[in-house]
Every structure is written in C-alpha cells, then in structure tokens.
VEXKOLTOR-138461 format. One record per residue (C-alpha): x, y, z; residue in three letters. Coordinates in steps of 0.1 Angstrom, whole numbers, plus 2048, in hexadecimal, padded with zeros to 3 digits. Layout:
! VEXKOLTOR-138461
REC     u     v     w    aa
REC     X     Y     Z   Ala
...
//
This chain:
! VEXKOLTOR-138461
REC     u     v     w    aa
REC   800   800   800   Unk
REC   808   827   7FB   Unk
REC   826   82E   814   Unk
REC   81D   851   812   Unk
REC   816   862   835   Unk
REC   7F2   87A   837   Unk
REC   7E2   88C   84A   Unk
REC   7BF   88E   852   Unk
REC   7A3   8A9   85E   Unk
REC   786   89A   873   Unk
REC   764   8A9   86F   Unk
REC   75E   8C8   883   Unk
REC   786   8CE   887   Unk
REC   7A0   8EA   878   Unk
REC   7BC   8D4   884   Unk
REC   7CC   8B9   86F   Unk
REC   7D6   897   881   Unk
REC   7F4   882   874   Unk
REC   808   878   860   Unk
REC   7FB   852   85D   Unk
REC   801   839   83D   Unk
REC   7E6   833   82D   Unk
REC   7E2   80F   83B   Unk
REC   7E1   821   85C   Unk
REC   7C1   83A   853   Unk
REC   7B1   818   841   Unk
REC   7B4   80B   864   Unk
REC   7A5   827   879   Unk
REC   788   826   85E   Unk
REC   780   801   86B   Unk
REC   780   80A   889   Unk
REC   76A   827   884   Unk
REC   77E   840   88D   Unk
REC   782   853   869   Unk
REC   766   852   850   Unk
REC   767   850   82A   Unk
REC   75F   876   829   Unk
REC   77C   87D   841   Unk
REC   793   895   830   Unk
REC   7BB   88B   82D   Unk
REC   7D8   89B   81C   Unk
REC   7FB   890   814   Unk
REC   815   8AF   81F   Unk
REC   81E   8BF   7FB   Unk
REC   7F9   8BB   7EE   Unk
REC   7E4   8D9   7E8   Unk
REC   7BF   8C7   7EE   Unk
REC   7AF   8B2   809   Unk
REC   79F   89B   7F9   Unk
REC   784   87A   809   Unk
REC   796   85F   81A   Unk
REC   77F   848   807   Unk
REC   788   854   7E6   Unk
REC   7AB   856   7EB   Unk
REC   7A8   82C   7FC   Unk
REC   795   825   7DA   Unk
REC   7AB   837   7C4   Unk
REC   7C4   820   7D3   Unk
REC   7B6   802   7D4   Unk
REC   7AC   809   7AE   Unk
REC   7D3   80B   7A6   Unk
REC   7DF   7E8   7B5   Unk
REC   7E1   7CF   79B   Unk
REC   7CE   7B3   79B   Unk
REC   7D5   791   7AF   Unk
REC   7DF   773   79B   Unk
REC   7BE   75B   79D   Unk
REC   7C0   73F   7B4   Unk
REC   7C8   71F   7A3   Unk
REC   7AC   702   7A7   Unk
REC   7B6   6E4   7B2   Unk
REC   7B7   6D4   790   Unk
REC   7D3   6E6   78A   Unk
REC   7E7   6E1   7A8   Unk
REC   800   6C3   7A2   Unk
REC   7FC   6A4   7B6   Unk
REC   808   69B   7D3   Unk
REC   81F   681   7DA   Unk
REC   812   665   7F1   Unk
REC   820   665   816   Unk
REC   820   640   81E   Unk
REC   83E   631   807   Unk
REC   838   60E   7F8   Unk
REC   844   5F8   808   Unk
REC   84A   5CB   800   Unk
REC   83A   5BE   814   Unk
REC   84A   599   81C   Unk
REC   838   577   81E   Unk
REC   839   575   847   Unk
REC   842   58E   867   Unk
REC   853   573   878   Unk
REC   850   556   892   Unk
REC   838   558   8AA   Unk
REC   847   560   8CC   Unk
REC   833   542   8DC   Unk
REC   82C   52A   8C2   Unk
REC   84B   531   8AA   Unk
REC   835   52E   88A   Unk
REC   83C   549   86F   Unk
REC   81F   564   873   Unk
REC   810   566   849   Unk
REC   80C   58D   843   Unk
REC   7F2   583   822   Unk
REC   802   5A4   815   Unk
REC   7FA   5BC   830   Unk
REC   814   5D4   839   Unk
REC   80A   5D0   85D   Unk
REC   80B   5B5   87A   Unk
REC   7ED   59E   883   Unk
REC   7DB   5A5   8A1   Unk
REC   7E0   585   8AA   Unk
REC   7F6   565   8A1   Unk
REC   7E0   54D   887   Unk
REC   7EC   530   899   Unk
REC   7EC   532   8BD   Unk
REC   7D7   553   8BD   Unk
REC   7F1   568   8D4   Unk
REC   7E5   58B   8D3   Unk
REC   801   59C   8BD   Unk
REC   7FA   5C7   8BD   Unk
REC   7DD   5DA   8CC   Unk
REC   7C1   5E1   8B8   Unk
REC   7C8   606   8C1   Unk
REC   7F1   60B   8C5   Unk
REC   7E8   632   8D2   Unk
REC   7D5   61F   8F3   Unk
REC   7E6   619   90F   Unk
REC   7D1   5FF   91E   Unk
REC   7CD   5EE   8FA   Unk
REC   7F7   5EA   900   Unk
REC   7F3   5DD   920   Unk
REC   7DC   5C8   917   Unk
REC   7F3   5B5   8FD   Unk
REC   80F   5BA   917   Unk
REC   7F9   5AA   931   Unk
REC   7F4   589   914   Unk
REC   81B   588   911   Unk
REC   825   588   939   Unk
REC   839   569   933   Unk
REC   84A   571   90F   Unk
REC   86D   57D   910   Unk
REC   86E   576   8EB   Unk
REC   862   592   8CE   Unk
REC   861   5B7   8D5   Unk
REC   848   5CF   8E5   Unk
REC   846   5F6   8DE   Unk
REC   84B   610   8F7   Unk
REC   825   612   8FC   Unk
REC   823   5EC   902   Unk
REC   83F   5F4   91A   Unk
REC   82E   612   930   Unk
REC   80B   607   92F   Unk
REC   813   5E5   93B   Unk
REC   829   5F9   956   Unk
REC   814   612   962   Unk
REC   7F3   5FB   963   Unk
REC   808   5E1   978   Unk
REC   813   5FB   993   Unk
REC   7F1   609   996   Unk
REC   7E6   5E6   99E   Unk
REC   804   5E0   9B1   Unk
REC   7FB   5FC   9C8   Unk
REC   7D6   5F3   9CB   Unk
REC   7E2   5D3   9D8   Unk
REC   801   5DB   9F1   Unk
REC   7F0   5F7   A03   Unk
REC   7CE   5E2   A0D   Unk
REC   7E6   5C5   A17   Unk
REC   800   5DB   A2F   Unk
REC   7DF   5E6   A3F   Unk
REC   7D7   5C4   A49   Unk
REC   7FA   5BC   A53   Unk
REC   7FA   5DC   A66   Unk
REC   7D8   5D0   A78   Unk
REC   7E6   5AA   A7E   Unk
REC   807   5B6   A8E   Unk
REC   80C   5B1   AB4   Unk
REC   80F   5CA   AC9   Unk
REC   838   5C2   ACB   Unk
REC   838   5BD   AA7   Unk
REC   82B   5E2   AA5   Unk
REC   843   5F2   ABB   Unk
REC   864   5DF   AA8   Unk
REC   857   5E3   A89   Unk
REC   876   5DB   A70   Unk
REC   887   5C8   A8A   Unk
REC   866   5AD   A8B   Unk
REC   871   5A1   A66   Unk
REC   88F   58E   A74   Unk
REC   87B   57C   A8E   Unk
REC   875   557   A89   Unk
REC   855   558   A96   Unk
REC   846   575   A82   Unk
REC   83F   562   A62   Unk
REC   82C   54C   A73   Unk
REC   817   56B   A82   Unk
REC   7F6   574   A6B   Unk
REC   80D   596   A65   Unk
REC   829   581   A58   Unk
REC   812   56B   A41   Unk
REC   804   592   A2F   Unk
REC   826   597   A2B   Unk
REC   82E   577   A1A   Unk
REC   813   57D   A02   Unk
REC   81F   59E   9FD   Unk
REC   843   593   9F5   Unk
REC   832   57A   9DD   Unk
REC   81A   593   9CC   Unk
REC   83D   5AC   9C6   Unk
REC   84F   58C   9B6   Unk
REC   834   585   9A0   Unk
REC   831   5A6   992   Unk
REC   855   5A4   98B   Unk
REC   854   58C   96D   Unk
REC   83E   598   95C   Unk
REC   84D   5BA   95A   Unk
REC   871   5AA   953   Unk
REC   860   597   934   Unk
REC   852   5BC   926   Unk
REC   86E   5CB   92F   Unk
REC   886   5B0   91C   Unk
REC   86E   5B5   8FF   Unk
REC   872   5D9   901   Unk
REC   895   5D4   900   Unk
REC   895   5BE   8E1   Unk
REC   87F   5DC   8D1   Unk
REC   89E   5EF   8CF   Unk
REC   8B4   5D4   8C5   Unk
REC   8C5   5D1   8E8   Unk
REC   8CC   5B4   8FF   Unk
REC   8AF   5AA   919   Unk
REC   8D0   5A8   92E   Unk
REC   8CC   5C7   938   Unk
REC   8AA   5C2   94A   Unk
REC   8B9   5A7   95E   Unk
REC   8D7   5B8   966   Unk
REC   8C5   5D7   971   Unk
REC   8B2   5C1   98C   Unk
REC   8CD   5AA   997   Unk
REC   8E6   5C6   99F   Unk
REC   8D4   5D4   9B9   Unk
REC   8CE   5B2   9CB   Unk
REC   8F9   5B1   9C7   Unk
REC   8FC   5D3   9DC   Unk
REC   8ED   5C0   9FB   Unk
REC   90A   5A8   9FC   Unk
REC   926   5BC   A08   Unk
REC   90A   5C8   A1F   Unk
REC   900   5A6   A2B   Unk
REC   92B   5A2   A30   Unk
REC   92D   5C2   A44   Unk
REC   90C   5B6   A58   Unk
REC   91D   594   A63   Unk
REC   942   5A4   A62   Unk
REC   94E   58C   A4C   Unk
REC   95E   5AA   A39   Unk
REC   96F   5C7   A43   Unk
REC   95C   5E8   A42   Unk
REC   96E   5FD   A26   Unk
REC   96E   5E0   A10   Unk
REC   94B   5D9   A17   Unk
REC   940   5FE   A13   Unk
REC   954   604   9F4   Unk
REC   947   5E2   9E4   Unk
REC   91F   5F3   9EB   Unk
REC   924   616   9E1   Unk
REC   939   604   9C0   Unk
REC   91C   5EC   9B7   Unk
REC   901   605   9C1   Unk
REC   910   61E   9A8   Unk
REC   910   5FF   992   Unk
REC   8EF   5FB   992   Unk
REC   8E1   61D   991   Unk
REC   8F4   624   971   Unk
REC   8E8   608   963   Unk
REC   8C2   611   96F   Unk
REC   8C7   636   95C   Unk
REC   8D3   620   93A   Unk
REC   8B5   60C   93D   Unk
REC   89C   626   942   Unk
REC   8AC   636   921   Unk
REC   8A7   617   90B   Unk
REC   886   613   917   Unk
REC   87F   635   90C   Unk
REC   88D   62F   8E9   Unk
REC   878   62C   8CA   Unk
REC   877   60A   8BB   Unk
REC   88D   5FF   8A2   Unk
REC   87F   602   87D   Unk
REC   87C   5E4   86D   Unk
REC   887   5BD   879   Unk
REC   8A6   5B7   88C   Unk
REC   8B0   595   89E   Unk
REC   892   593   8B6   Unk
REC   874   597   89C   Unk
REC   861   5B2   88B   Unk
REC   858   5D1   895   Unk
REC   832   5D7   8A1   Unk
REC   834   5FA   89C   Unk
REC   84F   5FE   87E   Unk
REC   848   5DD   86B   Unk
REC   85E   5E8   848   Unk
REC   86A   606   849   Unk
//
C-alpha cells in the first residue's frame, strides 16, 4: 500500500491530525473512528480530498491477483506410505514356533493361527489394549514387545500391586502381638513369628512380590529384544542388588573386615545403580525398525 504519510481533518475541526500511512487511516475507518467523508491530505498537496476516494483510487491502481488455481491443476501428491514386499511369514511364533503366514498383509496377526497367542493390540495407541497382550505373554521371554506393551503392562501391575500390599499390611498390622508391635523390624528374625497369623500375611506377601517379578522380567526381556539388546540386562539389573547384601551379611557376622566389606557394598551398589539408569534408557528407546535376531517388529514390521 501507498507509503505516503497524510494527514486528516475530522468533522467539526480546523486542526489537522497525523501523519499516518494510508493503511493506518484504512484502519481507524474500521474502527469507526474516521469516515469516508473525512478529509486527509498528503504534506506538499494543495487539496483535501475524501478519505474514501483517495482508499478507492487506491485500491483501483493495484493490479489484479493471479486467480487461484483449482485443484485439477494442482500436481499430485506423492503417497506417504512407501511400498513395501511384503514377505511370506513374520516369524516363529514365540510359543508354538510355527512361522506366522502374513497372506500379504504388511501388518502382524492379532493373534498366532496356530496356537491363537494374542500377537498386537487391536488398538496399539491403548494402554490397557498393551497390557492386555503383555498380560497373555507373562511367561514369554521369546519375541519383542514395544515400549507401550512395556509401560502398560508396568504401570497396571503396580496399581494392582498396591491395591494388594496395602489391604494385607493392615491385617498383619491387626494380627501382630502386642511385643511384635513394639519391636517391629526386629520380630522378622524371630523363629517363632512366621508361625504367628502376622508372619503367615507376611509370607503371602513375600509370595505375592515374587510373583509379580516374573512376569515383569519376561516384558522387560521382551522389551529388551525390541531394541536388539540382551534380556541379560533385565537379569543383571535385579540380581545385583541381591549381591550388595553379601558383603553386608559378611560385615553382620564379621566374617570380613569392615573396609573391605563397606567398600565391596558402596562398589556393587554403584554397580547396580548404573546399570538400573542403562536400563531405564533402553526401555525408553524406540523399537528397532524392521526384524533383528529375536523376531519381527510389532510396531515397525518392514521398514
């Protein structure tokens, strides 16, 4: 638009107001504040002429805009999803160790054909769809699971982990003798407490934490052959912790000196919180694109 600056007269007023732009005095008209009568002036002309006329004079002068193309004209556009071969089979089963048939789908079954082992969720965007199939799989070490798989499974089991151990220390705390209260931590190395009703709640309770820890190894292991990586790792990331109470169990019955036994636990503890940080990391990693050595990818199957 005209970069010229004016100058304009409201109606009823000797005193001229400026210098806007043009655009500027076409923005106080929106707003109502001039009017197409107003009078405006550039400095150097000799007439006041109608803000309207002068706007329409203007907008007269502008060339034309190229017309917009239709969409007949507009050149296609390329597809997004590549094509892909798609191969005969996604793999052995990781329970039955039949080849999975793909009948040309570029996707994995819901479930195996031929022992009917639930494969993917229907909807892989659902976290209790994943922990569902996760939940199917507790005891499968073999084949891969995706991240969701991984954290649904996870965070469904420790919800129900929690809305089992806090009911059951209740109870135990109910059961417990009135000794048993006052030396509580010390009542654990008592013969006679797990014979107690408290000690038999805490048996069960020690049994419920053992059993939820297989089937979160197996997802994890999975998780871990998602990336291409070891299921090592899951085991060492549990057993090194149970290591750092040897040297304690040494210093407890003196059967080893104490800066050998407190350099061996702050050594192994170190150990295994490093180890806990490169875990957390790989189960935060995408999956691997594509097959590698422990199957196909449920979320990547060819790319």
């Amino acid at each position: 638009m005209n970069e010229r600056k004016y100058f304009y007269v409201r109606a009823g007023s000797q005193t001229p107001a400026g210098p806007h732009t043009l655009y500027e005095l076409a923005r106080l008209k929106d707003m109502g504040e001039l009017q197409e009568d107003t009078l405006v002036a550039s400095s150097g002309e000799s007439e006041w002429l109608k803000l309207g006329d002068v706007l329409t004079a203007l907008s007269t002068a502008l060339p034309p805009l190229p017309p917009v193309p239709s969409s007949m004209a507009l050149p296609p556009v390329p597809g997004s999803i590549p094509t892909v071969e798609v191969p005969e089979t996604a793999g052995p089963c990781p329970v039955c160790g039949q080849e999975i048939p793909l009948n040309g789908e570029p996707v994995i079954p819901e479930h195996c054909p031929h022992c009917g082992l639930l494969l993917r969720a229907q909807n892989p965007d659902n976290f209790w769809q994943q922990f569902k199939v996760a939940l199917k799989k507790i005891f499968i070490m073999r084949g891969r699971a995706t991240r969701m798989e991984y954290w649904g499974f996870y965070i469904f089991i420790y919800i129900f982990s929690i809305c089992i151990s806090i009911p059951l220390s209740i109870i135990q705390v109910i059961l417990m003798t009135e000794s048993q209260a006052l030396n509580y931590g010390e009542h654990f190395l008592e013969a006679n407490f797990w014979s107690s009703p408290a000690g038999t709640v805490q048996l069960i309770q020690f049994a419920f934490s053992f059993l939820l820890y297989i089937p979160t190894i197996s997802v994890g292991v999975r998780r871990l052959h998602d990336i291409g990586r070891s299921g090592w790792w899951m085991w060492a990331m549990y057993l090194l912790p149970v290591l750092t109470f040897i040297p304690i169990i040494g210093l407890i019955n003196k059967s080893i000196n104490i800066p050998t036994g407190l350099i061996t636990t702050l050594i192994l503890a170190f150990i295994s919180f490093a180890v806990s940080i490169v875990v957390l990391i790989f189960m935060l990693t995408d999956s691997q694109k594509g097959r590698n050595k422990y199957g196909v990818s449920p979320k990547y199957p060819w790319l």
